[in-house]
C-alpha positions, 0 to 999 in steps of 0.5 A, spaced: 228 708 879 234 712 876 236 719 879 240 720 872 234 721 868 233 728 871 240 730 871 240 732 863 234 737 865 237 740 872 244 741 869 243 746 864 237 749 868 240 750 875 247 754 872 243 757 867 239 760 874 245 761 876 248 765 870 242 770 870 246 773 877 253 773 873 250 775 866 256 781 866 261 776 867 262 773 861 269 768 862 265 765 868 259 764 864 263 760 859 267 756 863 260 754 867 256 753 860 261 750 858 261 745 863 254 744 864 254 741 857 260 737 857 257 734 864 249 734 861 254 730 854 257 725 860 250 723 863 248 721 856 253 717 855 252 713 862 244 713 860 245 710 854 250 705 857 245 703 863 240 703 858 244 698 854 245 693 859 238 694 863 233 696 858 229 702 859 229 706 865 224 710 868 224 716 875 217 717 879 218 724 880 216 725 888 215 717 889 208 717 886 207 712 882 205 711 875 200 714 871 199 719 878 205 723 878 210 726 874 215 720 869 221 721 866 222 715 861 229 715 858 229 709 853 234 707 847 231 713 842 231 719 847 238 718 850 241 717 843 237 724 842 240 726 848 248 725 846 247 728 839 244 734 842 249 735 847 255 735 842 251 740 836 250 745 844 257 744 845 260 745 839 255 751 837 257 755 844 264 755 843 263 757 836 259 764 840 265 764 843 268 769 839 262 771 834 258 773 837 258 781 841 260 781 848 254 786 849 250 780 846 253 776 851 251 780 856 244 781 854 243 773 859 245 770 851 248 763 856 242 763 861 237 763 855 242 757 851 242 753 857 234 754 856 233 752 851 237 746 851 233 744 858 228 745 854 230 740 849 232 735 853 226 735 857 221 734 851 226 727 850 225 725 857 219 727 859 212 721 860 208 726 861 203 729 855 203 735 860 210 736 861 211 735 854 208 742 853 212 746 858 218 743 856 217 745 849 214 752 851 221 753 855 224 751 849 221 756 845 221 762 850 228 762 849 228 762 842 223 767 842 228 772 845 235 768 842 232 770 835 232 777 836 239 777 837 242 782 832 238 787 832 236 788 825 229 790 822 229 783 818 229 779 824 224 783 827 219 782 821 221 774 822 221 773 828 213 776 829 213 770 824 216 764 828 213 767 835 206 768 832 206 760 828 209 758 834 204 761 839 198 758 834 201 751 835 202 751 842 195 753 843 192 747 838 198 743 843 194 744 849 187 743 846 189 737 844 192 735 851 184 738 853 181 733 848 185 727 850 185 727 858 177 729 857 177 723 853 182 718 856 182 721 863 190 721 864 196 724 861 201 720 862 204 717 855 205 710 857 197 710 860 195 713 855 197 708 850 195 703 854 187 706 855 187 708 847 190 700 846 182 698 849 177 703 848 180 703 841 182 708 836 176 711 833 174 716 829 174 721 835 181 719 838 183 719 831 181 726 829 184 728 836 191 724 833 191 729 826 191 736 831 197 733 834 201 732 827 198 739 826 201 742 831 208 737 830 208 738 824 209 745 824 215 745 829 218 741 826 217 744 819 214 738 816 209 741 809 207 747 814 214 751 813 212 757 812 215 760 818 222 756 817 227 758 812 225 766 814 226 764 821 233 760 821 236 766 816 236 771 821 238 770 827 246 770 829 251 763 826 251 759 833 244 761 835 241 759 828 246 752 827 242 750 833 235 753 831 237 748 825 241 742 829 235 741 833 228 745 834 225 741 828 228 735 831 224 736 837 217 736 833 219 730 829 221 726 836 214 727 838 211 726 832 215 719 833 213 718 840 206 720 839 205 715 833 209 709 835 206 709 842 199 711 843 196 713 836 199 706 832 192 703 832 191 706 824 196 707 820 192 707 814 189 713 815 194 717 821 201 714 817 198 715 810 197 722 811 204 723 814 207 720 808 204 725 804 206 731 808 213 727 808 213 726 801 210 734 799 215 737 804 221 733 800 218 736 794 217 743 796 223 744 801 228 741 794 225 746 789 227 752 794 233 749 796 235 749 788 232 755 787 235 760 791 243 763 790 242 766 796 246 761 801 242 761 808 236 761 804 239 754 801 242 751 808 235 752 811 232 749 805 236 743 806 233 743 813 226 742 811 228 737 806 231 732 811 225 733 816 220 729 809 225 724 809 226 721 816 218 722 817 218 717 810 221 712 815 215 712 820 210 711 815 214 705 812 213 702 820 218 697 819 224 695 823 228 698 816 225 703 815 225 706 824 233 703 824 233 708 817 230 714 821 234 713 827 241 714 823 238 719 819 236 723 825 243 722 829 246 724 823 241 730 820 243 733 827 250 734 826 251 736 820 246 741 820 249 744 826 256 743 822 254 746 816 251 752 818 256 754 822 261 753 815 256 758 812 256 763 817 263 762 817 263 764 810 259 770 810 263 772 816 269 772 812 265 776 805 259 780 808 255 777 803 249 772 803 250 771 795 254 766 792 254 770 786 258 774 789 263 769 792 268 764 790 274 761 791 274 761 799 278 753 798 283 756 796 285 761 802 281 757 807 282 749 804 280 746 811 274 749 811 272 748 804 274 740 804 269 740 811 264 743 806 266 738 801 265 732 806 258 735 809 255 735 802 257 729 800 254 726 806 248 730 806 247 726 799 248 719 802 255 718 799 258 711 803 262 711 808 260 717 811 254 719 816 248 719 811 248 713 808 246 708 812 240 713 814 239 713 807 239 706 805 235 704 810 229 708 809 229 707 802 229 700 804 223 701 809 218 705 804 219 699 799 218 693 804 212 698 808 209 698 800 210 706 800 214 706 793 212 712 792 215 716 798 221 711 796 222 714 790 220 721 792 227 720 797 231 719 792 229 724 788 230 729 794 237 727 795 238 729 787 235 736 790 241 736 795 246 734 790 245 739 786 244 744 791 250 742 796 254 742 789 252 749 786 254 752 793 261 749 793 261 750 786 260 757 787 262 760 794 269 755 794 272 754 787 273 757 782 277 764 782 278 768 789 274 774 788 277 777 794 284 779 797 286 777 803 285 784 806 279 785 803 277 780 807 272 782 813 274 776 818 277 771 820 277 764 821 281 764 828 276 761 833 271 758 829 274 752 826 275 748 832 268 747 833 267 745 826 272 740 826 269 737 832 262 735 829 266 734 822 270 729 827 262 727 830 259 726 822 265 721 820 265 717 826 258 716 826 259 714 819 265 709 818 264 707 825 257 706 824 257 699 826 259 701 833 252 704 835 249 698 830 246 695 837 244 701 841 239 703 834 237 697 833 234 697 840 232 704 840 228 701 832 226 694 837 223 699 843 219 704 838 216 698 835 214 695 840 210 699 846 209 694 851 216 694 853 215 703 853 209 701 857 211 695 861 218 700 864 214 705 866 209 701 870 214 696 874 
C-alpha cells in the first residue's frame, strides 16, 4: 500500500476546490497552483524512486481488496508520465501568468487547469476501467470550458467540434466499458487481463478490443483527427500548449495500457490495425504539416504526426520498439508544450498567424529564435538532443518486430518535419526583419522563462538520456510483461 499514489490526484483536486472560493484573487490563485504543481512534481519523483527500488506500488482505496474496490497501480510507465506532466503544467502556468487576461484569470481559469491536470494524472494512476472514464471526463470537462477561453467565433465553431467528438467517444467509451464487465464480470484492469488470459481472447472480446482503439484513437488524434488541428489552434497559447503537451498523450497512454495489458492476446489482427492507423496518420498529419503557411496550423500538425509515430513502437512489441516509445513520449510532451508556447510568442510579438507575413524575429529576439532552432532540430531526431534516441529505437523495434514498412513510414514523417520545422524557422526567424521594434505589438517580458525550462527539461532528457536509461527499461520490462502488472495489484 502506498498513500503517495493518491497525492498527484488529490493535490491539484483539492486546491483547485479551494480556488473556486477565491477565483477574484488572482496572486493567491497563482501562488497556491503554483504550489500544487511543483508539489504534485515532487511526488513524482519520490514515486519514481520508490518504484525503482521496490517495483510497482499499488493503493486499495477504502481497504477493499482487489478487484472489488477501487485501485491506484502506480508502475514505472505512469509515473515517468507523471513527472513530465507536472514540468509541461508547471511551465504553462507561468507562462499564463502574463498572457492571459486578468478577466480571464478570474473567469475560475486556475481551478479548471488544476482539473484538468487531476484529470491527467488520474487517467495514469487509475486500476480501474471505470475510473478511467471519470478521469477522462474531468479532464475533458475542463478543457470543454478552457478552449472557449477568448471569446472568438472561431473558437466557437472549433470548440462545438472538440466537444461533439469527444462527447461521441465517451459514449463508445462507456459502451465498451458495459460490453466488457458484461462479458468478464469485472472492471479492474489487472483482473481484467487475468479473466481475458483464461477464457481467451475470441472474436467477441476482440470486437470489443476495436471499440476501445476507436474511442482512443480519437483522443488521442490517432487517423481520426479531424477534431485536432482546428481545436488546438483556437484557444489561448498556454491552454493550447497544454492541450498539445498532454491530451493526446492521455489516448495513447490508454491505448498502451489497454493493449499491452489485457487485449495482447492477438496482435496480428489488434496491433496490425494499429500500425496502420500509425502509419496513415504519419502520413496525412506530414502532408498538413507541409502544406500549411500558417504556423499554428503547422505546429498542430506536427502533433499529429508524433502521435503515428509512438503508436509505431507498440505495434513492433518489442523491447526496442516499447524503450523507443517511452523516450519518444517523454520527449513529444516537452517539446510540444515548449514549441507552442514559442509559437504563441511569436504571434503575440506580430499579430499574425502567416509566416508570410513574418520574418527575421532572430534577430531582435536570438534566445528565442535559437530555442526554436534546438526544438526543431530535436523534433527531427538529431543526436544528442531529446528525440534521437526515441527515434533510433522505434525504428529499430518496427525492423525487429517485421513492420519494415511502418519503419520506413517513420523515417519518411521525420522528413516531414524537417521540412516543415525548416520553413517555419526559415520564414518566421531568419531573413530581413519586417517589423521595427515599435511596430511590434508585445513583448517577451515574462514569457521566456518557462520556455527556457522545458528548453532546459528537452536537453537533459536528451544528453542526460543515459541518467533515466534504467527507469525506462524497467517501465519497457513492466509493460511487456503483465504479470508483474498483474501480481502488484493482487499481493
Amino acid at each position: 500500500m502506498n498513500n503517495l499514489l493518491i497525492a498527484p490526484v488529490v493535490l491539484p483536486l483539492l486546491i483547485g476546490m479551494v480556488l473556486i472560493i477565491f477565483h477574484t484573487h488572482i496572486r493567491l490563485q497563482r501562488v497556491l497552483s503554483l504550489i500544487a504543481l511543483l508539489a504534485t512534481a515532487a511526488v513524482s519523483v519520490q514515486l519514481i524512486h520508490q518504484i525503482h527500488h521496490h517495483g510497482i506500488q499499488t493503493l486499495q482505496l477504502g481497504g477493499w481488496e482487489a478487484p472489488y474496490g477501487i485501485s491506484f497501480v502506480g508502475d514505472m510507465f505512469s509515473a515517468l508520465l507523471l513527472l513530465a506532466t507536472s514540468i509541461v503544467a508547471v511551465c504553462c502556468l507561468i507562462y499564463a501568468f502574463p498572457m492571459m487576461g486578468r478577466k480571464q484569470q478570474k473567469l475560475y481559469f486556475y481551478p479548471l487547469f488544476l482539473f484538468l491536470v487531476t484529470g491527467v494524472n488520474g487517467s495514469f494512476l487509475t486500476g480501474d476501467l471505470f475510473n478511467l472514464y471519470v478521469f477522462f471526463e474531468l479532464f475533458l470537462v475542463a478543457s470543454y470550458v478552457l478552449i472557449t477561453f477568448g471569446g472568438e467565433k472561431r473558437q466557437l465553431r472549433e470548440s462545438l467540434k472538440y466537444i461533439f467528438t469527444n462527447i461521441i467517444s465517451s459514449a463508445f467509451f462507456l459502451m465498451g466499458v458495459a460490453y466488457l464487465y458484461s462479458i468478464t464480470g469485472t472492471l479492474n484492469l489487472a483482473d481484467l487481463s487475468l479473466k481475458i488470459a483464461e477464457v481467451g481472447q475470441d472474436g467477441l472480446i476482440t470486437t470489443v478490443a476495436f471499440l476501445f482503439l476507436i474511442v482512443f484513437a480519437l483522443k488521442a488524434g490517432l487517423l481520426l483527427f479531424f477534431w485536432l488541428p482546428g481545436s488546438y489552434s483556437v484557444p489561448p497559447t498556454a491552454i493550447a500548449a497544454i492541450f498539445a503537451a498532454l491530451l493526446t498523450k492521455v489516448g495513447i497512454y490508454a491505448i498502451f495500457r489497454m493493449f499491452t495489458l489485457i487485449f495482447y492476446h492477438e496482435p496480428q489482427i489488434t496491433h496490425l490495425f494499429i500500425g496502420i492507423l500509425a502509419a496513415l496518420t504519419m502520413l496525412l498529419g506530414g502532408l498538413g504539416a507541409i502544406g500549411y503557411w500558417d504556423l499554428k496550423k503547422i505546429l498542430t500538425y506536427n502533433v499529429v504526426i508524433s502521435v503515428g509515430f509512438i503508436m509505431a513502437g507498440l505495434v513492433s512489441l518489442t523491447p526496442a520498439g516499447i524503450t523507443g516509445s517511452i523516450y519518444y513520449l517523454l520527449h513529444d510532451m516537452i517539446i510540444k508544450a515548449m514549441i507552442f508556447l514559442i509559437g504563441g510568442t511569436v504571434i503575440h510579438l506580430t499579430g499574425t498567424s502567416n509566416l508570410k507575413e513574418i520574418s527575421g524575429l532572430i534577430r531582435r529576439h536570438p534566445g528565442l529564435g535559437w530555442m526554436f532552432f534546438i526544438a526543431a532540430l530535436s523534433m527531427v531526431g538529431i543526436p544528442p538532443l531529446s528525440g534521437f534516441l526515441g527515434k533510433v529505437f522505434i525504428t529499430r523495434g518496427t525492423f525487429e518486430g517485421g513492420t519494415f514498412w511502418l519503419g520506413a513510414i517513420g523515417l519518411v514523417a521525420s522528413l516531414f518535419i524537417l521540412y516543415s520545422m525548416m520553413k517555419l524557422f526559415m520564414n518566421a526567424f531568419w531573413g530581413e526583419m519586417i517589423l521595427s521594434e515599435e511596430e511590434e505589438l508585445g513583448s517577451t517580458k515574462g514569457l521566456l522563462l518557462p520556455i527556457v525550462l522545458l528548453t532546459v527539461a528537452s536537453l537533459a532528457l536528451g544528453i542526460g538520456a543515459e541518467g533515466i536509461a534504467g527507469y525506462v527499461a524497467q517501465a519497457t520490462e513492466e509493460l511487456l510483461n503483465p504479470s508483474l502488472y498483474i501480481q502488484a495489484v493482487f499481493d
